[in-house]
C-alpha positions in Angstrom: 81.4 16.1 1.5 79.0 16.1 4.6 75.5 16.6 4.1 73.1 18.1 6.6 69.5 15.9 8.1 67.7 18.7 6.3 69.3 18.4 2.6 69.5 14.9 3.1 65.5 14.8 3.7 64.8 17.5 1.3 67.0 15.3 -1.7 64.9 11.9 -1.0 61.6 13.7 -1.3 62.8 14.9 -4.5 63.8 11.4 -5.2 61.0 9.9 -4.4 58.8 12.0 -6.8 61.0 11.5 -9.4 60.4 7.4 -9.1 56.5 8.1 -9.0 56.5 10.5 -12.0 58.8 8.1 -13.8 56.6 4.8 -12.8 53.3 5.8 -13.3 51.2 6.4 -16.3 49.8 9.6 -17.5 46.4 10.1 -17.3 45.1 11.4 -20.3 42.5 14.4 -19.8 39.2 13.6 -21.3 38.1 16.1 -24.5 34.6 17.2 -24.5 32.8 16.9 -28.1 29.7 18.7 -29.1 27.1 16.0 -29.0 25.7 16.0 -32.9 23.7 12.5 -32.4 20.4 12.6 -33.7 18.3 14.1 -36.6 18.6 17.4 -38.3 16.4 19.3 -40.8 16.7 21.1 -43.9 15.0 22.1 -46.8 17.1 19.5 -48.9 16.1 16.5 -46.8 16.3 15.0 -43.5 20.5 14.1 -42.1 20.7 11.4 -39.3 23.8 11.6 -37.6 25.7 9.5 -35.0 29.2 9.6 -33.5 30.5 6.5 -33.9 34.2 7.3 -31.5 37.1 9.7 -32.1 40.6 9.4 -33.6 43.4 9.9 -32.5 43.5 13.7 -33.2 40.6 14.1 -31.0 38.1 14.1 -34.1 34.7 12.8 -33.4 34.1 10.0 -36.6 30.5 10.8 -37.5 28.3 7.9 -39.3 24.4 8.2 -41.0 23.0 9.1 -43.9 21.1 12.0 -45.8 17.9 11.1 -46.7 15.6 13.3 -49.8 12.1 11.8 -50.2 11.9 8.4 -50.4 16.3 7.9 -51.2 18.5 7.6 -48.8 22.3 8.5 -49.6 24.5 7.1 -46.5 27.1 9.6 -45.3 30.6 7.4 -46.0 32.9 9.5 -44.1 32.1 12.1 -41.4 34.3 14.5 -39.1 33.6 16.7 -36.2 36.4 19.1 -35.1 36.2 22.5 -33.1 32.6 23.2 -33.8 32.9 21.9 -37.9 31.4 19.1 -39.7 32.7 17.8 -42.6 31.0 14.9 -44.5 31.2 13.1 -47.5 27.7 11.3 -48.9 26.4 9.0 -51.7 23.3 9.8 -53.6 23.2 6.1 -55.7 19.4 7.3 -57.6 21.5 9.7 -59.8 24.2 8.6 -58.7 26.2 11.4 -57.5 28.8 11.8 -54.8 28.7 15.3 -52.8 31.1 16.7 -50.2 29.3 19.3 -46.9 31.3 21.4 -44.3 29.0 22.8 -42.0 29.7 25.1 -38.7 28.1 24.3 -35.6 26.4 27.0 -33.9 25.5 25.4 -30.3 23.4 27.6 -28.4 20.7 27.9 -31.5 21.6 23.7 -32.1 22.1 24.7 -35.9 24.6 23.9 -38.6 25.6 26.7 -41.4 27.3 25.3 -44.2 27.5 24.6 -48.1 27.4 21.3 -50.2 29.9 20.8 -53.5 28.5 18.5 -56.0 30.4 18.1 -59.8 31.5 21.8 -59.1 27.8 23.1 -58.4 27.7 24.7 -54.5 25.1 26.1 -52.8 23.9 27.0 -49.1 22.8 24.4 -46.9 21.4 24.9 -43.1 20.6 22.0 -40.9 18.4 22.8 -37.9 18.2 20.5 -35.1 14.9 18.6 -34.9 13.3 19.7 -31.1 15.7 22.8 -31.0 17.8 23.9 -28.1 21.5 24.0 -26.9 23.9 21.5 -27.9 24.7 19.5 -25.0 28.7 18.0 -24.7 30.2 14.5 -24.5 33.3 13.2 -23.2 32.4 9.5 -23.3 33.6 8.6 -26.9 35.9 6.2 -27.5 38.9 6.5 -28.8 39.2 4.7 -32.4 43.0 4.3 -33.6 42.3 2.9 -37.5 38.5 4.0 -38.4 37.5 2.1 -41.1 36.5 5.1 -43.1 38.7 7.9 -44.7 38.8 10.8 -47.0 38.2 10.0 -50.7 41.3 9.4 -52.5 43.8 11.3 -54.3 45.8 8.6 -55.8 43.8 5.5 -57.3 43.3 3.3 -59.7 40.2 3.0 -62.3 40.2 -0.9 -62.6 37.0 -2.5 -61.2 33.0 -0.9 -61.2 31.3 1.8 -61.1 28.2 3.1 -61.2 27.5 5.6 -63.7 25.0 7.7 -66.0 24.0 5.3 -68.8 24.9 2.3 -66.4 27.5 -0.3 -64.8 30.7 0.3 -66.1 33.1 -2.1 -65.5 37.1 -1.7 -66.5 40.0 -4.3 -66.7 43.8 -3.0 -67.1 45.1 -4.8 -70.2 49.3 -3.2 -69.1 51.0 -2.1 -66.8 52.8 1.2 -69.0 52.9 4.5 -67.0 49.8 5.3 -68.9 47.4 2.6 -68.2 45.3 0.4 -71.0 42.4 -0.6 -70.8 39.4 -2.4 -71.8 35.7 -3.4 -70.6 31.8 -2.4 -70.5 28.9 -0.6 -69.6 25.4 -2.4 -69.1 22.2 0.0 -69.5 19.5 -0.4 -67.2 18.0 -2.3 -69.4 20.4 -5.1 -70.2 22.1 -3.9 -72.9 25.6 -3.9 -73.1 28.5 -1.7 -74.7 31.6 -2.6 -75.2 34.5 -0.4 -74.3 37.1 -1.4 -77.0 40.3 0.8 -75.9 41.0 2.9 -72.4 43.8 4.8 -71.3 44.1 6.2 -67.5 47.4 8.7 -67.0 48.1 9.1 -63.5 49.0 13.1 -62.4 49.6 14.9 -59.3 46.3 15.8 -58.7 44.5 12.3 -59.9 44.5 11.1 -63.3 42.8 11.5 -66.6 40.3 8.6 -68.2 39.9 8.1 -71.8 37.3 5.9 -73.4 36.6 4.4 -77.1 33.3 2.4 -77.1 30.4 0.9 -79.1 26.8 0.9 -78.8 25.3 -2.2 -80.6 21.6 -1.6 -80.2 22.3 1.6 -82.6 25.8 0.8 -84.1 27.3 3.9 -82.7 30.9 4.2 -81.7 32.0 7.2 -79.4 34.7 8.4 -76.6 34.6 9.9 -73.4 37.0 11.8 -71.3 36.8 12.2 -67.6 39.0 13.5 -64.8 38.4 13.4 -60.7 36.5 14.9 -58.7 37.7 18.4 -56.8 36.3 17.1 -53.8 35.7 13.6 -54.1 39.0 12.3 -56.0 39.2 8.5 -56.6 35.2 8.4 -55.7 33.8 10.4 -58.4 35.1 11.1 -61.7 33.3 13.8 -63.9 33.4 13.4 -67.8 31.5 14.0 -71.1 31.1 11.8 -73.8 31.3 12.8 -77.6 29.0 10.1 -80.1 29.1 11.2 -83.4 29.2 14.6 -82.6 26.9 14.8 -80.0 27.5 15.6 -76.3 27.3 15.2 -73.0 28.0 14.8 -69.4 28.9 11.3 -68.0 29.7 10.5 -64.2 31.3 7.5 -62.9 30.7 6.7 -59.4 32.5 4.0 -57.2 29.5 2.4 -55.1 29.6 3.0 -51.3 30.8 -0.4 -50.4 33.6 -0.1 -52.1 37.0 -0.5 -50.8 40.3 1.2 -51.7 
């Protein structure tokens, strides 16, 4: 087949862009991230906030700490995307974990939102300290494993905790489909309990914790049930303990260091 100059030209341009396209890299268009840095008020307490990068979704990972009075509960996990902030927080004085979402509002620089603690909500509004606009960022780097993550739905209960009455600490004594177990919790003041029998059942939507123990500063025996947290999962588990008839609620809290 003879082909004309023209076709002949018009077929090595084509080729030629195909080879470029083919050769070079994509360049990636920079995202531009409402800039949240920096401290925000409420009637609850003061929130310092940073963005630490993004992922690889284009989140921005947000780091700091919520501070009421003279505590200051650090802010474990924290995500910024489209305009909402979700964060996760641990309030070690009560201890307590809660869970935020908040929606940015930009041109007033405020955050709407509501916290969830052990079931209890309520209204939260975080106002940025000087006021004015939200400026935007693009410069955040991009983070591809960030060492923090949502609070777990499938766990374990080995290990400590912080709780209401104390330390609690629990060893698995099998490895049956329901777990055994065994352990302590140490008051504030020194005194110990020991937990004599334990039993943690793993289910679709976390697991249930049962609890024998023994007080020897009173010779009391009682037990204790407690079941995950509907925000927090493996971080908080919320239960009530039953001593010789008496009642109560009883929260176990894994510390913020701790790693799953």
């Amino acid at each position: 087949m003879i082909t004309s100059k023209a076709a002949r030209h018009i077929y090595l341009v084509l080729l030629l862009n195909l080879l470029l396209c083919l050769g070079a890299p994509k360049a990636e268009a920079a995202g531009t991230i409402a800039n949240i840095d920096g401290t925000w008020d409420s009637k609850y307490g003061v929130i310092e906030l940073k963005m630490e990068g993004q992922t690889k979704k284009g989140e921005a990972i947000v780091s700091g700490s919520y501070i009421s009075g003279s505590n200051v509960a650090p802010i474990i996990w924290g995500r910024l995307e489209n305009s909402v902030l979700k964060i996760e927080y641990y309030m070690k004085w009560q201890p307590l974990w809660g869970y935020a979402e908040f929606i940015l509002d930009g041109n007033q620089g405020v955050m709407r939102g509501k916290y969830f603690q052990t079931g209890q909500s309520g209204e939260w509004i975080l106002n940025r300290r000087g006021g004015g606009p939200i400026k935007s960022r693009s410069d955040l780097r991009t983070i591809a494993n960030p060492a923090t993550d949502r609070a777990p739905r499938i766990f374990s209960v080995e290990g400590k905790w912080d709780s209401t009455f104390g330390e609690v600490n629990l060893k698995g004594t099998s490895l049956a489909v329901v777990k055994q177990l065994n352990g302590s919790f140490t008051r504030p003041d020194g005194k110990v309990a020991k937990i004599t029998f334990g039993s943690f059942m793993r289910q679709p939507g976390g697991g249930i914790l049962k609890i024998n123990y023994e007080c020897p500063w009173n010779k009391s025996k009682g037990t204790a049930q407690f079941r995950p947290d509907q925000y927090m999962g493996g971080r908080m588990l919320v239960g009530v303990y039953n001593e010789g008839g008496k009642t109560g609620p009883w929260m176990l809290c894994r510390p913020a260091d701790y790693k799953f």
